[in-house]
DRENDO-1510 file (C-alpha; in Angstrom, 1 decimal, always signed):
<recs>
REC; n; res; u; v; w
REC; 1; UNK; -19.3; +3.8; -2.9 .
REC; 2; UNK; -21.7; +0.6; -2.4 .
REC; 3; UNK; -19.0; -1.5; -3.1 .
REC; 4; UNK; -15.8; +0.0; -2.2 .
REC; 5; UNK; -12.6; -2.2; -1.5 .
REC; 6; UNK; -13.9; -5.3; +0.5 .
REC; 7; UNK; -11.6; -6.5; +3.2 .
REC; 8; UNK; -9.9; -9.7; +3.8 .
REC; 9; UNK; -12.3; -10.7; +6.4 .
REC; 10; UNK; -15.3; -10.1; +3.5 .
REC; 11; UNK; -16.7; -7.2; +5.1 .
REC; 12; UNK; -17.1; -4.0; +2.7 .
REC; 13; UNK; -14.0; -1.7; +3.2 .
REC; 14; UNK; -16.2; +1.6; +3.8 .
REC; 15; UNK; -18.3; +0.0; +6.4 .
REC; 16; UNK; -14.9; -0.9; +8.3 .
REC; 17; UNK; -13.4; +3.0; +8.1 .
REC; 18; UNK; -16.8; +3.7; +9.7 .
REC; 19; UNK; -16.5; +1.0; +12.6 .
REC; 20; UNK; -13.2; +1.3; +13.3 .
REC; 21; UNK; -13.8; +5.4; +13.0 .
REC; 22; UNK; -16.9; +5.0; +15.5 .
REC; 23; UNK; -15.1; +2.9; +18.1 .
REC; 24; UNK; -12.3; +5.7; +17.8 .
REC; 25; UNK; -13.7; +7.0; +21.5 .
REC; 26; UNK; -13.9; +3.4; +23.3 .
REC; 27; UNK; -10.3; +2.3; +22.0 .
REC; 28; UNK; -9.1; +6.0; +23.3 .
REC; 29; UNK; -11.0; +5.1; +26.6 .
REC; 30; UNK; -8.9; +1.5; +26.4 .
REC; 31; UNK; -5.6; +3.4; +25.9 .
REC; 32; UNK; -5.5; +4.8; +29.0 .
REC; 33; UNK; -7.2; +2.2; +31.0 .
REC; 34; UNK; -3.8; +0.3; +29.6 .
REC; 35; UNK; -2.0; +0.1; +33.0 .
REC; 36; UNK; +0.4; -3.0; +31.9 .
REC; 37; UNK; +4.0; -2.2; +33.4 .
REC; 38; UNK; +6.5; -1.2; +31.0 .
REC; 39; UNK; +8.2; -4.0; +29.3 .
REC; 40; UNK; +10.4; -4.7; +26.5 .
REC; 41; UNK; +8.5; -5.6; +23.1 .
REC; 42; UNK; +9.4; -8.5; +20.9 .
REC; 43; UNK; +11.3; -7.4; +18.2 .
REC; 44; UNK; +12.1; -9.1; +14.7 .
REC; 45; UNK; +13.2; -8.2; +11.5 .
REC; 46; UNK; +13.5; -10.2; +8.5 .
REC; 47; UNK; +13.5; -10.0; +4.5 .
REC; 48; UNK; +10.8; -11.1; +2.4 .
REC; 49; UNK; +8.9; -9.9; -0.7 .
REC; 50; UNK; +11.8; -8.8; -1.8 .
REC; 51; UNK; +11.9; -6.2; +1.1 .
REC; 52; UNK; +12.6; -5.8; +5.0 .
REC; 53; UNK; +9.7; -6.8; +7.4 .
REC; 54; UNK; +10.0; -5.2; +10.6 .
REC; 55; UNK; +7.6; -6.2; +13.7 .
REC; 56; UNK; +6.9; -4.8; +17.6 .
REC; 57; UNK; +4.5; -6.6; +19.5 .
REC; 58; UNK; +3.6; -6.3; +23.6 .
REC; 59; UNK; +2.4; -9.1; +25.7 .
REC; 60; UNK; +3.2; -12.4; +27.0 .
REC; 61; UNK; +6.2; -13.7; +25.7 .
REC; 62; UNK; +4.7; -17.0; +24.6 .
REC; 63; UNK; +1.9; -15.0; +22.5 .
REC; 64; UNK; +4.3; -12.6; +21.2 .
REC; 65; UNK; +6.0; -15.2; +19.8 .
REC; 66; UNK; +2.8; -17.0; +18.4 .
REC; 67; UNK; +2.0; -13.8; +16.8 .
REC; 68; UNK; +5.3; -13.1; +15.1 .
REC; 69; UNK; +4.9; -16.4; +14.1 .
REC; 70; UNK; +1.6; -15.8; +12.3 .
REC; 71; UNK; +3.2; -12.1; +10.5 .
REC; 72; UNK; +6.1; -14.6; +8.9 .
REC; 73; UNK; +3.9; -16.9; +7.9 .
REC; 74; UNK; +1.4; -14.8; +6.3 .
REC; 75; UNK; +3.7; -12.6; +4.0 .
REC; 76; UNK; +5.7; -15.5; +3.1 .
REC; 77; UNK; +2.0; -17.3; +1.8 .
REC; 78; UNK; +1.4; -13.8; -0.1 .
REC; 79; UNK; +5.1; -13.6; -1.2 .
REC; 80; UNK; +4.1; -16.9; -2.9 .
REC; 81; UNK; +0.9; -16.1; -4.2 .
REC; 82; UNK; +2.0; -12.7; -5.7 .
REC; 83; UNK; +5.7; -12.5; -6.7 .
REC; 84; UNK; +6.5; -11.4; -10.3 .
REC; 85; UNK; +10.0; -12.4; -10.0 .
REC; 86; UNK; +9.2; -16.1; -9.1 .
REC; 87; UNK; +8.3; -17.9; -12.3 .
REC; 88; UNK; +6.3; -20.2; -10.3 .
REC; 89; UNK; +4.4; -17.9; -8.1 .
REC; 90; UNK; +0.4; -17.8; -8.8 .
REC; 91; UNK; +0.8; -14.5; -10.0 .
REC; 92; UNK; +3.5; -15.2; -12.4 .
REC; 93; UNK; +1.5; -18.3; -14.1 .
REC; 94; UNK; -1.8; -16.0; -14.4 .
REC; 95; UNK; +0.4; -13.1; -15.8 .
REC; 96; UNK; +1.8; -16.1; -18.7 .
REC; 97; UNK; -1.6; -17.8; -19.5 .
REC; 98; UNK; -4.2; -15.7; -19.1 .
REC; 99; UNK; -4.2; -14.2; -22.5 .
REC; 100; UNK; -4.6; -18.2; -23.8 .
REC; 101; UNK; -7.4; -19.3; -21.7 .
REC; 102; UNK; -9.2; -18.0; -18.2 .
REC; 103; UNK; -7.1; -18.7; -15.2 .
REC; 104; UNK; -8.3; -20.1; -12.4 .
REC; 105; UNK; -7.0; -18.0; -9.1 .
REC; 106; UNK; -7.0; -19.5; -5.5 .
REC; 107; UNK; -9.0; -17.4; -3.1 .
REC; 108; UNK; -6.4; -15.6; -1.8 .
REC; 109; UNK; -5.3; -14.4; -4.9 .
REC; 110; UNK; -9.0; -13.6; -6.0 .
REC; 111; UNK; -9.4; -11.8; -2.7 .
REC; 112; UNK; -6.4; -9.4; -3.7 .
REC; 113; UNK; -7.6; -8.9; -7.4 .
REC; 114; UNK; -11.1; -7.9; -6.3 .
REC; 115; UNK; -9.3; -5.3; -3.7 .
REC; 116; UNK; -7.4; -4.3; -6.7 .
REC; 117; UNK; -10.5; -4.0; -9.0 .
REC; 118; UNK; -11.7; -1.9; -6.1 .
REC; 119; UNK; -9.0; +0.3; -5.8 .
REC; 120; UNK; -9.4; +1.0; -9.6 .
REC; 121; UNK; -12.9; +2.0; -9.3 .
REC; 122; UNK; -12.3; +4.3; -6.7 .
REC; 123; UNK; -9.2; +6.2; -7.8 .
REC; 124; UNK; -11.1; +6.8; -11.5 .
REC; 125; UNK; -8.7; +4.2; -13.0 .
REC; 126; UNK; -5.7; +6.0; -11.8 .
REC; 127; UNK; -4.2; +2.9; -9.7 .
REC; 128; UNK; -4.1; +0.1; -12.4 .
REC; 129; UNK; -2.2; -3.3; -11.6 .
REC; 130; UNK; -1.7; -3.7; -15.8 .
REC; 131; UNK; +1.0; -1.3; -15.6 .
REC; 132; UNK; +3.6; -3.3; -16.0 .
REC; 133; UNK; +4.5; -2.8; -19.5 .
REC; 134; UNK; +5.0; +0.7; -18.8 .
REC; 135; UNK; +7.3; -0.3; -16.2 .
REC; 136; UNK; +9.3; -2.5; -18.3 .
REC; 137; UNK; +9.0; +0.5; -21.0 .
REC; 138; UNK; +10.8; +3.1; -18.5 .
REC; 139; UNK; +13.4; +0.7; -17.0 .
REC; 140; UNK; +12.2; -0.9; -14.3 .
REC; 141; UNK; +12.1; -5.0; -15.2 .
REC; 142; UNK; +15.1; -4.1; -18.2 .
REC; 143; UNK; +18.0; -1.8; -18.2 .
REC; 144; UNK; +17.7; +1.2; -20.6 .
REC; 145; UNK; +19.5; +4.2; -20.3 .
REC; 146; UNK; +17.3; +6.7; -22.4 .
REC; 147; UNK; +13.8; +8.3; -22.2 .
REC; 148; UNK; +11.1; +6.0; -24.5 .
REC; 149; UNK; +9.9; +7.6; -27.5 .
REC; 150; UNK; +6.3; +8.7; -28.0 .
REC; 151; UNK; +5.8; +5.7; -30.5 .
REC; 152; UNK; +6.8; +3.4; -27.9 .
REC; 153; UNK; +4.8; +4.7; -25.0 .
REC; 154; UNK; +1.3; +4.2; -27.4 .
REC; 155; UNK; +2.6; +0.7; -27.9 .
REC; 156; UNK; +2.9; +0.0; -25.1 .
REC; 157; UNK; +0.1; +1.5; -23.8 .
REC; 158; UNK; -2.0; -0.6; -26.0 .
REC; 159; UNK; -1.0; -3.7; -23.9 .
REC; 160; UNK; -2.0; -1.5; -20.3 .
REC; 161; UNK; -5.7; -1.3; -18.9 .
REC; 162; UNK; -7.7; -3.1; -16.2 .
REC; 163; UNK; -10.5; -2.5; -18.6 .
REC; 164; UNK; -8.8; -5.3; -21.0 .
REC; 165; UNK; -9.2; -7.8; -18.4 .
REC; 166; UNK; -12.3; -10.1; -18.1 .
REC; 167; UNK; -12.9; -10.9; -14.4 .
REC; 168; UNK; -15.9; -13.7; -13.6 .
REC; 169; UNK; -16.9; -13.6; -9.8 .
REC; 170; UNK; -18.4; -17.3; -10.7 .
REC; 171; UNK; -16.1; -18.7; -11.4 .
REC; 172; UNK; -13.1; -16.7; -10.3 .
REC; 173; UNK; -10.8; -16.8; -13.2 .
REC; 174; UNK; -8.9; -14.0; -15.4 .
REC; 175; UNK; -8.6; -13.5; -18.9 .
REC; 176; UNK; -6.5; -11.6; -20.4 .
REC; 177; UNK; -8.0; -9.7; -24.0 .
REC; 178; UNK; -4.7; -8.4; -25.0 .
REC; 179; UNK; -1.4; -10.9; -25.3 .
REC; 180; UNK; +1.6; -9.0; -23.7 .
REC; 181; UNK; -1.2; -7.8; -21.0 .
REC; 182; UNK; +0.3; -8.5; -16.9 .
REC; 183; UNK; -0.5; -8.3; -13.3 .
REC; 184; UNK; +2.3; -6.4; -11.0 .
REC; 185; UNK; +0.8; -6.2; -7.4 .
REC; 186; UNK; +3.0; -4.1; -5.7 .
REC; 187; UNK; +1.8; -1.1; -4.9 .
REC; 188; UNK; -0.9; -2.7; -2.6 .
REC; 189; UNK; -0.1; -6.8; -1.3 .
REC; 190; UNK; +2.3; -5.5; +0.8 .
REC; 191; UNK; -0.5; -3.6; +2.8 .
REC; 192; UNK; -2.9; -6.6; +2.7 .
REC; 193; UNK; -0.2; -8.4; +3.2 .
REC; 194; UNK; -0.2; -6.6; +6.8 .
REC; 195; UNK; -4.1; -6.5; +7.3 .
REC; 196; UNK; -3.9; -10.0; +7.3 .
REC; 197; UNK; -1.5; -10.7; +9.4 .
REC; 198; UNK; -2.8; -8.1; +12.3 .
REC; 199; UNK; -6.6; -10.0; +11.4 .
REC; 200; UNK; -4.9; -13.0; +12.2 .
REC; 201; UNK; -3.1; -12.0; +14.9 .
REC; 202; UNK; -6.2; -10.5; +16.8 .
REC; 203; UNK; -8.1; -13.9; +16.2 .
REC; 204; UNK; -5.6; -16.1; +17.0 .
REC; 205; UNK; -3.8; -14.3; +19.7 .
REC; 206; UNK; -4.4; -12.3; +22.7 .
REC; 207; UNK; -1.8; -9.9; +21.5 .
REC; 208; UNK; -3.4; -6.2; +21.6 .
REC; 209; UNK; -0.8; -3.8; +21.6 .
REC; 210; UNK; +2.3; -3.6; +18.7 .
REC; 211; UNK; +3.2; -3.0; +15.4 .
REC; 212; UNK; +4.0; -4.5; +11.9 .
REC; 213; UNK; +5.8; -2.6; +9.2 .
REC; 214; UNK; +6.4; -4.2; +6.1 .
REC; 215; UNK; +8.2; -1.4; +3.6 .
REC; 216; UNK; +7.0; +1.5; +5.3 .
REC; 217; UNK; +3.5; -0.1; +5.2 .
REC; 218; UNK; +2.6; +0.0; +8.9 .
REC; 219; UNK; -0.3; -1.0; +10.8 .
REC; 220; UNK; -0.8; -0.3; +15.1 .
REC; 221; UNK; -2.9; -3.1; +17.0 .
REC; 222; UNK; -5.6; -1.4; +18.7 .
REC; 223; UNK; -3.8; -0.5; +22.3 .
REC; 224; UNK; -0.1; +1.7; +22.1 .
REC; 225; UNK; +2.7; +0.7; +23.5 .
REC; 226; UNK; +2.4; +0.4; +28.0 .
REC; 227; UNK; +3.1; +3.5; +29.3 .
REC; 228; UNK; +2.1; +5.5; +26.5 .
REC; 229; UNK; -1.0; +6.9; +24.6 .
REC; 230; UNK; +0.0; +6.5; +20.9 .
REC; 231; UNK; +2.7; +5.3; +18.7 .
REC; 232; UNK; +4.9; +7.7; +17.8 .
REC; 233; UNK; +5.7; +7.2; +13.4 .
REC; 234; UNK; +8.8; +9.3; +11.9 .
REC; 235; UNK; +7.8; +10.7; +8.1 .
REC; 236; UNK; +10.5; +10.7; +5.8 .
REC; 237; UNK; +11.7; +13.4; +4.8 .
REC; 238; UNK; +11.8; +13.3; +0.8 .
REC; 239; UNK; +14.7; +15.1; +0.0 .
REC; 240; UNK; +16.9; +12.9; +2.3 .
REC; 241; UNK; +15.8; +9.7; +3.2 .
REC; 242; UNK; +18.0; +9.1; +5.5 .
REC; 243; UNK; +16.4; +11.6; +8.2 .
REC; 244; UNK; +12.5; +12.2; +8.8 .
REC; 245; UNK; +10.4; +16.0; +8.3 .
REC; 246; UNK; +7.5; +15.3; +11.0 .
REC; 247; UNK; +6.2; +12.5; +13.4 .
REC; 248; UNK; +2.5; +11.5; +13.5 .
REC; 249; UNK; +1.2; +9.8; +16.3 .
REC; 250; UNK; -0.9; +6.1; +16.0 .
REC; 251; UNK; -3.0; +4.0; +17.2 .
REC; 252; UNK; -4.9; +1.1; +15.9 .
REC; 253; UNK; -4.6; +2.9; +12.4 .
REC; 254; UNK; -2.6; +2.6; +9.5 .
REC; 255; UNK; +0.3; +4.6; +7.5 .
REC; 256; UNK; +1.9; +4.2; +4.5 .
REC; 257; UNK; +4.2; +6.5; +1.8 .
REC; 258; UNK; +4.7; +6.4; -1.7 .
REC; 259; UNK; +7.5; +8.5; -2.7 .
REC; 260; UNK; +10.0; +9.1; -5.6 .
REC; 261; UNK; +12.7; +8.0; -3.4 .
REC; 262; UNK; +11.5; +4.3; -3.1 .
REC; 263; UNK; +12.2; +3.1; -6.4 .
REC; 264; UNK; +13.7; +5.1; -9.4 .
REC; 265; UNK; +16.0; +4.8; -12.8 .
REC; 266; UNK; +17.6; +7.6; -14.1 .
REC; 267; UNK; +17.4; +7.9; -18.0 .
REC; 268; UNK; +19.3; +10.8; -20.1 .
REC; 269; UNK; +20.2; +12.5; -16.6 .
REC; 270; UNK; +16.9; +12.7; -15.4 .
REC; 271; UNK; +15.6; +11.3; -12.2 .
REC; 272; UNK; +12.4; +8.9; -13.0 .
REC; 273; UNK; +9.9; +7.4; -10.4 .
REC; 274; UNK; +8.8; +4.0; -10.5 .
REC; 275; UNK; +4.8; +5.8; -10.2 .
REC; 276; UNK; +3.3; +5.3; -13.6 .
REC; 277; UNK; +0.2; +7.1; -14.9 .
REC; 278; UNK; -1.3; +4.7; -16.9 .
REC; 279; UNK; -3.8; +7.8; -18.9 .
REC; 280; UNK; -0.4; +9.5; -20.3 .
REC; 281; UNK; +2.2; +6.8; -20.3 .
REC; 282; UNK; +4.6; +8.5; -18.0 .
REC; 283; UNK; +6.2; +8.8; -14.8 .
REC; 284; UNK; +4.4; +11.4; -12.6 .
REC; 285; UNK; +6.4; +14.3; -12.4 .
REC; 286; UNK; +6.7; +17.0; -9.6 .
REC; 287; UNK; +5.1; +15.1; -6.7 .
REC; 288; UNK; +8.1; +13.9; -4.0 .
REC; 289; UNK; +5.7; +12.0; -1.6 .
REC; 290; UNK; +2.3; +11.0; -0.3 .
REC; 291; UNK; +1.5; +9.8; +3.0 .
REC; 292; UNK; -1.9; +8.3; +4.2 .
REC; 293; UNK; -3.1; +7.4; +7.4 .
REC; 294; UNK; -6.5; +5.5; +7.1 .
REC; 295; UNK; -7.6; +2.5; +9.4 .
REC; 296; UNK; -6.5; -0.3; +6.6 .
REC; 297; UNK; -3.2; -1.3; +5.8 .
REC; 298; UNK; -4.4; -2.0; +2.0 .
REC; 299; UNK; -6.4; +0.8; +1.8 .
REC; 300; UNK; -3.3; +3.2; +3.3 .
REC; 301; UNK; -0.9; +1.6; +0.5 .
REC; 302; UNK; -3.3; +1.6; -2.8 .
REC; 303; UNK; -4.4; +5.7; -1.9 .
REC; 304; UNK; -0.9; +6.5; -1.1 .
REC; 305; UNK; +0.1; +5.6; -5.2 .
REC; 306; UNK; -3.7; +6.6; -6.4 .
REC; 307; UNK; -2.8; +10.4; -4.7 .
REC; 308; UNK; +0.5; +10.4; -6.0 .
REC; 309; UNK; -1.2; +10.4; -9.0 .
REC; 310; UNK; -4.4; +12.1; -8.9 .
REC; 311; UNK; -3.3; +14.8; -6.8 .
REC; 312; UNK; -4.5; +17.2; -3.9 .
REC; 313; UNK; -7.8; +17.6; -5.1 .
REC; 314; UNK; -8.5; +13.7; -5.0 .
REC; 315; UNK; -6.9; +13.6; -1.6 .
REC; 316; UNK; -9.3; +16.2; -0.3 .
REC; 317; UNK; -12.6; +13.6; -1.8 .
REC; 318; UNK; -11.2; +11.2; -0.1 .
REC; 319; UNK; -10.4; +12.1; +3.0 .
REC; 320; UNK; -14.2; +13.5; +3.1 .
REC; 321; UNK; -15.7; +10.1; +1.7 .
REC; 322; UNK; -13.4; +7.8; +4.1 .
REC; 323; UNK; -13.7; +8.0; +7.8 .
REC; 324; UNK; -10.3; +8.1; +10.0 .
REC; 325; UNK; -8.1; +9.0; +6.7 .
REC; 326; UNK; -6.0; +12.0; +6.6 .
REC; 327; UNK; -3.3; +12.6; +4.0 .
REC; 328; UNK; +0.1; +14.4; +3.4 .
REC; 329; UNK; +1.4; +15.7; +0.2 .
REC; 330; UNK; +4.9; +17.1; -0.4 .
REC; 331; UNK; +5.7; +18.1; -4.0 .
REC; 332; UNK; +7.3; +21.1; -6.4 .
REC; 333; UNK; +4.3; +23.5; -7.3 .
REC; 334; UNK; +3.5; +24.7; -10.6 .
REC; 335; UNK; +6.3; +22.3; -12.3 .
REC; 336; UNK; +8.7; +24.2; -10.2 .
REC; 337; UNK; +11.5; +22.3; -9.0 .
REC; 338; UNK; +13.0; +25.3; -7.0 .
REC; 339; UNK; +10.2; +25.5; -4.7 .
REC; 340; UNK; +8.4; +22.8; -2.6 .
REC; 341; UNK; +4.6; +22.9; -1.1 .
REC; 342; UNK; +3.1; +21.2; +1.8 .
REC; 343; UNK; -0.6; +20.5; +1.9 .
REC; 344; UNK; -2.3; +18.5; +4.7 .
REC; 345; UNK; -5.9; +16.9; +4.7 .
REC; 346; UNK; -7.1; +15.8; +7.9 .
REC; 347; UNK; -6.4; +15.6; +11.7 .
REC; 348; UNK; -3.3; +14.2; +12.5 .
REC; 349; UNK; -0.5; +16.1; +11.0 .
REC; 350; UNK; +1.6; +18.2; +13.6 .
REC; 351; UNK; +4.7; +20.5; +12.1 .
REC; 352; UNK; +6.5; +19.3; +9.0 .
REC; 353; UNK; +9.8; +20.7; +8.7 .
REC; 354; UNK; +11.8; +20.0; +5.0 .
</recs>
């Protein structure tokens, strides 16, 4: 892993799970030396990338405010760049030229490719942002009430691959080498989306102690809230959204879910998740969630699909190859929709109750 994932701030990914995972001890130490009377947070919530932005931060009011003011303005400039439903996004001009001629991306956009490209590499192709035929395929950009056919799951696939996509670091430009070939970012901008904003946030601010959520991808600045030692982040609970199975306790880390409740179509009476694997064409089957805690926002959102599709026994790798990352897997066993297994990699996991 030489190369793995480079942040926003150009340092390589690995190398800042191993920082943040060495200075574990002296933000621990900080916690407690935290002696700031108990106070009441700024809070905002507000809709953006086509989802709900939710933010917590400690601190003088006129920095609070300067910081929420940096978290709006940063997804709103990677809403923008990234959107697939704005036909003049970035994103959206790539996705309809880049099969005619290279396109030219803006650094930011570059930056989240490359993390993308990275994110490929490292869950053995499994997370692939050229998905998005498959997507259309199974109902998810067009209504369609039955199950593709084989013949239209090989077409389809024929128009999927990252490995049909000529990137040049020169020059920074995309070229697509199959038409009907396109970009859907969504399963990891929303996490640098957050890394960004906390980067900013700590440069720009004296802000220390909060946290942003943006669709369940949720980041801790480095100190918890006054008072306490951690913040305290409900799981969801799988089978019922609408209550949680377990709480895990944060700070200066990183969480996020993927989960066959977020997004789904249901096609001849069968429940469908939005999770594609791009190797068979289909939905993954039998998993019900994944949830990652890992010291990047990006990182926690791109493992949380790449498990969901890999598996247990990719969660265990990576959870010994990444410092600070522990995992959560609830899914059916064996194809068996009766029963329901539990398995835990890592530290911070405490009872979870289905």
């Amino acid at each position: 892993m030489n190369n793995i994932f480079k942040s926003q701030s150009g340092k390589n990914f690995l190398l800042t799970a191993l920082c943040l995972a060495a200075g574990a001890a002296a933000l621990y130490y900080m916690a407690f030396m935290h002696k700031q009377k108990q106070e009441e947070p700024l809070k905002e919530m507000f809709t953006v990338m086509g989802t709900v932005a939710e933010i917590k931060l400690y601190g003088d009011l006129n920095e609070t405010q300067k910081a929420a003011a940096i978290v709006r303005d940063t997804f709103k400039t990677i809403e923008t760049t990234c959107s697939t439903f704005n036909p003049e996004s970035e994103l959206s001009k790539l996705n309809a030229t880049a099969a005619k001629e290279p396109f030219k991306c803006s650094e930011l956009l570059w930056e989240i490719l490359k993390d993308s490209r990275e994110m490929y590499n490292l869950s053995n192709h499994a997370f692939d942002i050229t998905a998005k035929p498959l997507m259309s395929l199974w109902g998810f950009y067009r209504k369609r009430n039955s199950i593709p056919s084989d013949k239209e799951i090989v077409e389809a696939l024929e128009k999927v691959g990252l490995d049909k996509v000529r990137f040049d670091d020169n020059t920074k430009t995309v070229f697509f080498t199959k038409e009907g070939l396109a970009f859907d970012l969504g399963g990891i901008a929303k996490g640098i989306a957050v890394d960004k904003a906390l980067d900013r946030i700590m440069k720009e601010t004296a802000v220390r102690s909060g946290i942003v959520n943006l669709a369940g991808n949720m980041r801790c600045l480095p100190l918890p809230p006054p008072g306490k030692n951690t913040f305290s982040i409900g799981i969801r609970n799988p089978l019922n959204k609408e209550i949680t199975c377990g709480v895990v306790q944060l700070s200066g880390n990183s969480v996020a879910t993927s989960g066959d409740y977020e997004r789904y179509v249901v096609l001849d009476g069968k429940k469908v998740t939005h999770i594609m694997n791009v190797k068979t064409g289909r939905p993954v089957e039998n998993m019900l969630s994944v949830t990652v805690v890992t010291p990047l926002a990006g990182l926690a959102d791109g493992l949380s699909t790449s498990v969901f599709i890999n598996g247990s026994e990719f969660a265990k790798e990576i959870c010994e190859r990444i410092p600070g990352t522990s995992i959560l897997i609830i899914r059916h066993p064996n194809d068996d929709i009766n029963k329901l297994e539990v398995i835990k990699y890592g530290k911070v996991w405490n009872e979870i109750n289905l």
